[in-house]
FINUDREN-598040 format. One line per field, with one value per atom (N, C-alpha, C): residue in one letter; x negated, z, y negated; residue number from 1. Coordinates in steps of 0.02 Angstrom, whole numbers, plus 50000, padded with zeros to 5 digits. Example, Ala and Ser with C-alpha at 12.3 -4.5 7.8 and 13.67 -1.06 7.14 Angstrom:
# FINUDREN-598040
kevex c(A:A:A:S:S:S) .
X c(49340:49385:49340:49358:49316:49355) .
Z c(50390:50390:50390:50354:50357:50394) .
Y c(50284:50225:50165:50112:50053:49998) .
tiza c(1:1:1:2:2:2) .
END
This chain:
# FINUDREN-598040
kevex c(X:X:X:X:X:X:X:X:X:X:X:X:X:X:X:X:X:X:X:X:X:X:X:X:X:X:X:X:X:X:X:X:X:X:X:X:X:X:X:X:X:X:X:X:X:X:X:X:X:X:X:X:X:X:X:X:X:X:X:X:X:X:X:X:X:X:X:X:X:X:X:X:X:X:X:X:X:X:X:X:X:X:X:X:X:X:X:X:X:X:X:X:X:X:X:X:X:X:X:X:X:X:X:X:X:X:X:X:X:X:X:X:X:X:X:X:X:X:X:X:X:X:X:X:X:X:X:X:X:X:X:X:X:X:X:X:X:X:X:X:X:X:X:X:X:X:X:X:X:X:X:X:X:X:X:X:X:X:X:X:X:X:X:X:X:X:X:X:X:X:X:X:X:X:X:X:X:X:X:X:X:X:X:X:X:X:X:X:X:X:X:X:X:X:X:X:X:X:X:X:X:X:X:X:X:X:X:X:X:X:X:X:X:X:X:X:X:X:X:X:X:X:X:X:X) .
X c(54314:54248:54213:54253:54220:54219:54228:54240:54174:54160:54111:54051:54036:53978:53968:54007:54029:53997:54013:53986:53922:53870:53815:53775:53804:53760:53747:53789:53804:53754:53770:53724:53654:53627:53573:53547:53585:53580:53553:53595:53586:53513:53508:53446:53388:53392:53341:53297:53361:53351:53295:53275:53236:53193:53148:53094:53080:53109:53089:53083:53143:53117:53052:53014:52981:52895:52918:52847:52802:52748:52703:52644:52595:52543:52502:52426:52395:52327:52296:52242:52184:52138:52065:52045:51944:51907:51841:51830:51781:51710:51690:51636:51587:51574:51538:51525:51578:51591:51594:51628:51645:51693:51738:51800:51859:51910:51987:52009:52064:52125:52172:52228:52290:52294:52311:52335:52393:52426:52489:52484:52420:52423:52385:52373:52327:52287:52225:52127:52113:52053:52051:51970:51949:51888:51840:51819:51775:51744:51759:51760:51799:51864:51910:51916:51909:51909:51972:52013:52073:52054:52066:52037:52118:52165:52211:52253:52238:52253:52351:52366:52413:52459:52534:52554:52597:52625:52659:52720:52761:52838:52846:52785:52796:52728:52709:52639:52631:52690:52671:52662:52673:52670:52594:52561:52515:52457:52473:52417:52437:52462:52474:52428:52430:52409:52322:52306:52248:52221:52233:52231:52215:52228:52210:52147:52128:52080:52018:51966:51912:51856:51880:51830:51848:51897:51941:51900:51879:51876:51822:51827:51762:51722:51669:51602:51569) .
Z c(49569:49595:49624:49673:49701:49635:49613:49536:49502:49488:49463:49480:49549:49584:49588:49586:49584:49530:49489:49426:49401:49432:49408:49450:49494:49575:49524:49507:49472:49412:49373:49294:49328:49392:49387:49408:49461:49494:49426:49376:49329:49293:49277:49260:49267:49344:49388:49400:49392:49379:49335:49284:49231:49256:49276:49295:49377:49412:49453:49471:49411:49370:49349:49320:49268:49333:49374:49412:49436:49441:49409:49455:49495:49544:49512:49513:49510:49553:49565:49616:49570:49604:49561:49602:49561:49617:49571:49600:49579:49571:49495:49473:49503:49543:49575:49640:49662:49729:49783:49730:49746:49797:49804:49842:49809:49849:49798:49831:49790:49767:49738:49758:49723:49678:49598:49573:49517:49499:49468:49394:49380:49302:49275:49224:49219:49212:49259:49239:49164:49176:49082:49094:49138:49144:49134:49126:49139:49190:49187:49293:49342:49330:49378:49343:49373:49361:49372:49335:49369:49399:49464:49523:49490:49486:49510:49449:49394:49328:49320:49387:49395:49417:49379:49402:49481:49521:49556:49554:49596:49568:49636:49680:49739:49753:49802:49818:49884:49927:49947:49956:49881:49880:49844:49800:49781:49862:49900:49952:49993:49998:50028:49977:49928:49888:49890:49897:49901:49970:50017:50068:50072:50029:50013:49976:49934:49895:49927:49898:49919:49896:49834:49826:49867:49897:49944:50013:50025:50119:50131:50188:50224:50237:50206:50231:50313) .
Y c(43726:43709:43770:43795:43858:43920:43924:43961:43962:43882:43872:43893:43874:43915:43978:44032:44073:44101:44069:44113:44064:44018:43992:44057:44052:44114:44186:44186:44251:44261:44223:44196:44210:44153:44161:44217:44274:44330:44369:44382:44400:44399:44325:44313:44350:44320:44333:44438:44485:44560:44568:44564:44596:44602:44504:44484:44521:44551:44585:44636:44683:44752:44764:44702:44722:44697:44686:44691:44755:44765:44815:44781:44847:44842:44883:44875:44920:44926:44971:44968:44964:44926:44920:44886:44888:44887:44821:44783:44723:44779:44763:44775:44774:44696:44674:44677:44675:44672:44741:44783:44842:44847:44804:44800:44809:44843:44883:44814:44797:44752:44774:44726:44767:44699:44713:44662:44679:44603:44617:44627:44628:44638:44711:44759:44812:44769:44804:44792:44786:44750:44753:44795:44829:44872:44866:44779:44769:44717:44680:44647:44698:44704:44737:44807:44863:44937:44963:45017:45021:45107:45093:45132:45221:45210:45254:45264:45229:45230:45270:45214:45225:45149:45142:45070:45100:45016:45043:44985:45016:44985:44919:44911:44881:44883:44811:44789:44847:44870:44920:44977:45011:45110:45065:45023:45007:45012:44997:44958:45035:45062:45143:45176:45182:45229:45211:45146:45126:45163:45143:45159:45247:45280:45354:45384:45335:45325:45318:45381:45364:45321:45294:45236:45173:45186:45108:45119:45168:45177:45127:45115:45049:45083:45064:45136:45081) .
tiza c(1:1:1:2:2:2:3:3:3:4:4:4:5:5:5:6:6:6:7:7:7:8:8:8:9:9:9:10:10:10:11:11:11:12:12:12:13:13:13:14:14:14:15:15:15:16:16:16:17:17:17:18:18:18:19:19:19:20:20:20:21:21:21:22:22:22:23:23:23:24:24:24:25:25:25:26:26:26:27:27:27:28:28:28:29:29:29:30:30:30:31:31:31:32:32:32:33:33:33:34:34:34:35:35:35:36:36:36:37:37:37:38:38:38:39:39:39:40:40:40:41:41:41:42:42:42:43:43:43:44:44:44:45:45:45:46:46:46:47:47:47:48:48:48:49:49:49:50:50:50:51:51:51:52:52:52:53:53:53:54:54:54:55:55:55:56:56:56:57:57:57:58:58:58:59:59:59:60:60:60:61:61:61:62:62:62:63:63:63:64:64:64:65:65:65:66:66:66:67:67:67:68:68:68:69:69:69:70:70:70:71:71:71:72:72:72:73:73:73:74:74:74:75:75:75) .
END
């Protein structure tokens, strides 16, 4: 029994790696709005701009890196 769990925990541990490898930030800025956002998919450049034409591996080296950017600053 304890065996069993053991290795479902495991399986799903398993699983679960890729899909959180494979997450991806990028900074961009509303067309409209002219406000930076961090979002989880690339901009497609034309509503959302991609500000840093750069991905990031975490919502926070993304929202740091924004934070550097001078199209981001609060005027």
């Amino acid at each position: 029994m304890v065996r069993t769990i053991a290795v479902a925990i495991l399986a799903t541990g398993m699983i679960s790696l890729p899909a959180k490898a494979a997450e991806q930030y990028w900074v961009a800025r509303d067309a409209v709005s002219k406000q930076c956002e961090i979002v989880p998919k690339k901009p497609d450049g034309t509503l959302v701009v991609d500000l840093g034409k750069k991905k990031y591996a975490s919502e926070g080296e993304a929202r740091k890196a924004m934070e550097g950017m001078t199209d981001c600053k609060k005027k």
